[in-house]
C-alpha positions as CSV (number, residue, x, y, z in Angstrom):
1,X,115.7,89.1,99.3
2,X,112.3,90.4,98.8
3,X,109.9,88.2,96.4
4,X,109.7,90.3,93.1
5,X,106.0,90.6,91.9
6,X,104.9,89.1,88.5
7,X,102.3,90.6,86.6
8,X,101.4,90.3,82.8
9,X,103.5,94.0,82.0
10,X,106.9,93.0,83.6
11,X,107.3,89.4,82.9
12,X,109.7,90.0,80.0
13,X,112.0,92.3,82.6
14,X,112.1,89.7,85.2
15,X,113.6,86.7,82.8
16,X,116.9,88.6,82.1
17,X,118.7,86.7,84.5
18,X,120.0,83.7,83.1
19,X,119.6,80.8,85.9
20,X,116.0,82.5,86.2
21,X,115.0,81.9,82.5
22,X,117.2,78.5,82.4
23,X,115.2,77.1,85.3
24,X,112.2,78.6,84.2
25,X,112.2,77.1,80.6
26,X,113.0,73.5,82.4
27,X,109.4,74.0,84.8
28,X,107.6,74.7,81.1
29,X,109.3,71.9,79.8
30,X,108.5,69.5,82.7
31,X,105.1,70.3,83.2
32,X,104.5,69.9,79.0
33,X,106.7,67.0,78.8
34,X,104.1,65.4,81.7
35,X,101.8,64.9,79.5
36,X,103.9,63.7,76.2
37,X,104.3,67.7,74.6
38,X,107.7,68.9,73.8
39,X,109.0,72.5,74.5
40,X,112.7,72.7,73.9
41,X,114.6,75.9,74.4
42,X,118.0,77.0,72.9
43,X,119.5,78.4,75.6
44,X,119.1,82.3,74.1
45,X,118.3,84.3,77.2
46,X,118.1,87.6,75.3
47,X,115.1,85.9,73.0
48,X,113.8,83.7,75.8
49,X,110.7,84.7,76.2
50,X,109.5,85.1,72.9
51,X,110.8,81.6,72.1
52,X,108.8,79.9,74.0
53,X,106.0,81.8,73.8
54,X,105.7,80.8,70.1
55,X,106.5,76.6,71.3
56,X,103.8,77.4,73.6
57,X,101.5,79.2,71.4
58,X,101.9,76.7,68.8
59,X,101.6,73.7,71.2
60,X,98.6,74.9,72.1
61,X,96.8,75.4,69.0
62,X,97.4,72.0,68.2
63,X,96.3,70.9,71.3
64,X,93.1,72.9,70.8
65,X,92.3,71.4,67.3
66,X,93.4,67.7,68.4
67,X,92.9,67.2,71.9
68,X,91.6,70.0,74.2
69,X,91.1,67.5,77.1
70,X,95.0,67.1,77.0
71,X,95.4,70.6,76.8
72,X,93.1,71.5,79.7
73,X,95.0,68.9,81.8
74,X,98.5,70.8,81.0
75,X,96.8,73.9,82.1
76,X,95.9,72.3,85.4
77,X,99.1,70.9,85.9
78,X,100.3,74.4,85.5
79,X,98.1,75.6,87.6
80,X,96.8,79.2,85.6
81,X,93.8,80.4,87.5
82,X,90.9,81.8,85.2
83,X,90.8,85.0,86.9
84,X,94.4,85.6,85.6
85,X,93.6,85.2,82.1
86,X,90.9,87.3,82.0
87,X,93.7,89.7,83.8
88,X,95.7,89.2,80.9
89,X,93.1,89.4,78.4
90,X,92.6,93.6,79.9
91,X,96.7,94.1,80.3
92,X,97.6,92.7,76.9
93,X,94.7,93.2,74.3
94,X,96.8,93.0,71.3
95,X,97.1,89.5,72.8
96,X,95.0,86.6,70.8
97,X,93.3,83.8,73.3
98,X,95.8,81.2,72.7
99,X,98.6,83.9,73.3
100,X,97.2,84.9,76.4
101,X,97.1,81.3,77.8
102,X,100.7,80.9,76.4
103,X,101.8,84.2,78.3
104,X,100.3,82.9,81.8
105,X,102.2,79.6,81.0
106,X,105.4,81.4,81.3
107,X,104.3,83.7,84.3
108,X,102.9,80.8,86.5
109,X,106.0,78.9,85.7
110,X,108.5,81.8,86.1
111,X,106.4,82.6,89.8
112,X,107.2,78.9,90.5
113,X,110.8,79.5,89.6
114,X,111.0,82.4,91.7
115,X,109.1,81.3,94.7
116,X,111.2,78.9,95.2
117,X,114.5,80.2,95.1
118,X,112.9,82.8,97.4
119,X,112.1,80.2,100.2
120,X,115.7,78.4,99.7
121,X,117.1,81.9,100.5
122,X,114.9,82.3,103.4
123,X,115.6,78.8,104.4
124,X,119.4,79.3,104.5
125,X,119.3,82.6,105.4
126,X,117.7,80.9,109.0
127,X,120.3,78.3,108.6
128,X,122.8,80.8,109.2
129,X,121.2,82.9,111.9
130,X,120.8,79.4,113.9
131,X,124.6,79.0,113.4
132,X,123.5,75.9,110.6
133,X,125.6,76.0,107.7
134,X,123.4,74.8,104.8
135,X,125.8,74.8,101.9
């Protein structure tokens, strides 16, 4: 398996897999839910993304009118880079602020996602070369 790259133009293609979206809507959730700020998501994989791109953007807003020290913490726990939001900002201009930052919630989260069902394939992958069943 080769570790599919995530960038702001192909973000939507990559969540059509249902586990992928599932698990990447629960790593949103978590990391929100952290700090007392509730994402839910329906289950809908064919409107996925654009779900919780409007939780996020309107979490966000309100986190930017009542607490941005809350919101900057989420971001943290996230882990979105400055340097990829001003990436964003140039690949998606018809993108506001606050939908840019709700966009790289859902890529760093969906590169989580991915990374790590990419080293638990590569982990039993060697299993199985060393003879080690890991199932």
């Amino acid at each position: 398996m080769k570790l599919p790259v995530v960038n702001n133009t192909n973000l939507e293609n990559l969540m059509d897999k249902a586990e992928i979206v599932q698990q990447t809507a629960e790593q949103i959730m978590k990391d929100f839910g952290m700090f007392g700020v509730e994402i839910t998501f329906s289950g809908n994989i064919d409107n996925a993304y654009h779900e919780l791109h409007q939780q996020l953007i309107d979490q966000i807003t309100g986190l930017v009118e009542t607490n941005y020290d809350l919101l900057l913490s989420v971001l943290y726990q996230v882990d979105i880079a400055n340097r990829e939001i001003v990436q964003a900002e140039q690949d998606l201009p018809h993108y506001s602020h606050i939908e840019i930052i709700a966009h790289q919630v859902i890529a760093r989260d969906l590169k989580k996602v991915l990374l790590r069902r990419y080293f638990k394939m590569k982990d039993q992958e060697g299993g199985l070369e060393r003879g080690i069943d890991k199932t």
